[in-house]
N, C-alpha and C positions, 0 to 999 in steps of 0.2 A: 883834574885841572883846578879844583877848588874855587869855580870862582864867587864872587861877591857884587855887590851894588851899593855903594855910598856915594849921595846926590847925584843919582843917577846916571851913574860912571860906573863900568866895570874896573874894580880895583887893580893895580898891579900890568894892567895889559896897555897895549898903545893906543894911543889917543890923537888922532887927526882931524883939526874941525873944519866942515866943510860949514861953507857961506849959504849953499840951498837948503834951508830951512824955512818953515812957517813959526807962530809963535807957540807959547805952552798948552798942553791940553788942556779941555775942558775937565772938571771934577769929575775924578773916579773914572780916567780915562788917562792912559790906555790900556781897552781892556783886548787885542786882538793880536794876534804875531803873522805875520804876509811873511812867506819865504820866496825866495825868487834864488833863481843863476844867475850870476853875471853877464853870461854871453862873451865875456873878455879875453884875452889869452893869459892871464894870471893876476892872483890878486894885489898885488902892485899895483898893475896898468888898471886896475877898476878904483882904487881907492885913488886915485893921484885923477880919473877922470871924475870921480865923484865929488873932488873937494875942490873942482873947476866949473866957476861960476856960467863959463861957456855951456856947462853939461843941464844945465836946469832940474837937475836928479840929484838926489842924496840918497840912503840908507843910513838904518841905526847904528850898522858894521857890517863888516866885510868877512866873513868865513876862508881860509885860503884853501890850499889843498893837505897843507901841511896838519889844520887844525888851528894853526892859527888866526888869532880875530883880532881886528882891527875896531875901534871906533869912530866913530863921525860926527857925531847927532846925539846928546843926552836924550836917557830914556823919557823924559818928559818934554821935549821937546819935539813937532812935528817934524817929520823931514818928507820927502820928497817922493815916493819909492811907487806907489800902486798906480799916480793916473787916475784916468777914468775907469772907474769900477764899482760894481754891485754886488749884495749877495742878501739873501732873505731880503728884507726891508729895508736894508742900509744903503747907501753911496757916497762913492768917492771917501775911500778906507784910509786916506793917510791921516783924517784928524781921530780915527779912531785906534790906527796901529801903530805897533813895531816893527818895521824892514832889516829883516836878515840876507842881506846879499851872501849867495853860496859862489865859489869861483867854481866855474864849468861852463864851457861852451856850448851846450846842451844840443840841440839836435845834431847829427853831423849826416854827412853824405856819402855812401861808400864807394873810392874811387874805380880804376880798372885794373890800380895796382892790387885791389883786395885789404887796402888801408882807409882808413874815414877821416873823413874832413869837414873842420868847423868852417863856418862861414868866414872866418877873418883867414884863411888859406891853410892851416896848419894840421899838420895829418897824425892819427893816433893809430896804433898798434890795435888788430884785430881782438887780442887778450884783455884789452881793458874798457873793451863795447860790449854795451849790452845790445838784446833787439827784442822792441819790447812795445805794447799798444798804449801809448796815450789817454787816458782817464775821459779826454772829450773828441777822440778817435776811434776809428775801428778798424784799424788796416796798421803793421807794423811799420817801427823808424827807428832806427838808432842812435845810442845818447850815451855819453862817455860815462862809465858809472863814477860816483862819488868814491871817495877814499874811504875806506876804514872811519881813522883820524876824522875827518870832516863830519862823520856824519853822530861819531860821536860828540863832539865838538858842538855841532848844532842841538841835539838831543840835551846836554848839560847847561848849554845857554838859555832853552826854553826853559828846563827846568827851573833855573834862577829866577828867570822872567817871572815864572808862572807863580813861584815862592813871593817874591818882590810887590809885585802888583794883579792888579780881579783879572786874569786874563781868563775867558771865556772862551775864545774862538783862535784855534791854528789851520789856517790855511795857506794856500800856493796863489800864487800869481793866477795860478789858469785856472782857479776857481771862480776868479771876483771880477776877472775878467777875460772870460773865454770867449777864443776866436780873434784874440789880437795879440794874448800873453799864451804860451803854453810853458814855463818854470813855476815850479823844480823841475817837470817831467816825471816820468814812470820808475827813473832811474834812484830817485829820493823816497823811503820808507814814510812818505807822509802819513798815511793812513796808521802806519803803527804808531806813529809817534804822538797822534791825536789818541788813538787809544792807550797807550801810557799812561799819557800827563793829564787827561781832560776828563777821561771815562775810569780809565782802574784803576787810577791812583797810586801814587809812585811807591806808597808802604805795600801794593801788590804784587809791586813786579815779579816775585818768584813762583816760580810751581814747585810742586811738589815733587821728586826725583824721580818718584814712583808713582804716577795716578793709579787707579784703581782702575782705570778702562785708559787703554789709546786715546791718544790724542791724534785725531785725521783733519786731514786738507785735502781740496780739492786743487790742482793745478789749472790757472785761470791763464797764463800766457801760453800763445800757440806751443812753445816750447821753453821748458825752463834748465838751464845749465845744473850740471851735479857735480860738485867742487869736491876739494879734498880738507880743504881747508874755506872759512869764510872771507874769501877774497875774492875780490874779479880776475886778480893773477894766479890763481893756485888753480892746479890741474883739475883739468876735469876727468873723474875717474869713473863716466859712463857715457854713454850717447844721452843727448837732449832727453827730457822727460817730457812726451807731451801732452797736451790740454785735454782735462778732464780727467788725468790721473789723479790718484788718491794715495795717499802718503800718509806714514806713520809719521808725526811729528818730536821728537823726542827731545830739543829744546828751541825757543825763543829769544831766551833772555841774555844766553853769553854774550852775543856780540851784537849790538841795534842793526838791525836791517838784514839780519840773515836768520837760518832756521836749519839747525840738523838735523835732516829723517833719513828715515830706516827705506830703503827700496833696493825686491830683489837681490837682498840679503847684504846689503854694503851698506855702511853707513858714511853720511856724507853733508852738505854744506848746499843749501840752496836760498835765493833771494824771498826773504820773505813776504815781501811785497806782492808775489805775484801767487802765494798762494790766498784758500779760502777757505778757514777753520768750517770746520764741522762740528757744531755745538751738540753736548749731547743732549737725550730727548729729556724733560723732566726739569 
């Protein structure tokens, strides 16, 4: 996607200004990126409610499903997006962040038909759900996984961010404020993507083709799907793998948010978010 940032506008992409804003940041701020879902039924209907004075909400952009990103809000401009919220020492995160609205309806409910359904009535196909535990849960629920596209999409935008201005801190919605927000969900590689950009730094992102020893995981979800490809739609070419298996990792980096290992002599495509690297000892 190549993108860029001059006066604090993504170059080249759409720009819709929404009226819910505060004013500029304070110096050497913003140093922080809030991810959240929409809850919407597409990124359209979330941008056209966000740039309605009625909504008393904004965000910095809009993420669609397609990968597409919408603007709203110059990056140095406050908008609207966290509410009431805390994390370490801080509160109330919108004069210190960046709001990236992801379009996804995030929890859903599964019917009798054996299809799930978002809150705003709208039902999705069993193939494109995940079922997966919550970060400030312990009991499984279902969340429509994000696209490909999208989450690449999001991963290239923080990168810019993080290029662009001190950003220090990516977190989710149900971090800063748990127990009222639970977006992105389980179903968004958050935790990789803090380890990319914040921790290994992006000239890291490769392995080596060949380690010297395995690469192991631990599977942390009751049960995790075994793909054929890294998709939520691509077939699954085994039964569930379940929790507390251990897995050859063989790569991370092809695709954000998935992971091809070796199990039981097939090699395959699993979400990587739900595994738990195995450092070696030393």
């Amino acid at each position: 996607m190549n993108l860029s940032i001059s006066k604090h506008l993504l170059q080249g992409l759409p720009y819709k200004a929404s009226p819910n804003h505060g004013g500029t940041f304070a110096n050497d701020l913003p140093d922080a990126i809030i991810l959240h879902f929409t809850a919407g039924a597409s990124a359209e209907s979330s941008v056209k409610w966000l740039c309605n004075p009625q909504a008393k909400a904004s965000a910095h952009v809009v993420v669609g499903r397609d990968g597409s990103i919408t603007q709203l809000v110059p990056f140095n401009i406050v908008a609207w997006h966290a509410g009431t919220s805390s994390f370490g020492a801080r509160n109330g995160y919108n004069k210190f962040s960046i709001g990236i609205e992801i379009d996804n309806p995030g929890r859903l409910r599964k019917t009798e038909a054996g299809t799930f359904q978002a809150a705003f009535g709208r039902t999705y196909e069993a193939e494109l759900v995940i079922k997966a535990i919550h970060r400030n849960e312990h009991v499984e629920s279902y969340w429509l996984a994000y696209t490909e596209a999208q989450i690449e999409a999001v991963f290239e935008l923080c990168a810019t961010l993080c290029e662009t201005y001190k950003i220090r801190e990516i977190l989710g919605h149900e971090e800063i404020a748990p127990g009222r927000k639970d977006d992105p969900g389980p179903a968004f590689p958050l935790d990789r993507l803090r380890q990319r950009l914040l921790f290994k730094g992006r000239d890291q992102d490769e392995i080596d083709d060949q380690p010297a020893e395995p690469l192991l995981a631990i599977v942390t979800a009751s049960s995790l799907n075994f793909r054929a490809a890294p998709s939520p739609d691509a077939a699954k070419i085994a039964p569930a793998i379940p929790q507390g298996t251990q897995l050859e990792v063989l790569d991370t980096q092809a695709t954000p948010g998935w992971a091809r290992i070796a199990f039981k002599g097939k090699t395959g495509w699993v979400k990587a978010d739900f595994l738990k690297l195995q450092l070696p000892e030393g």
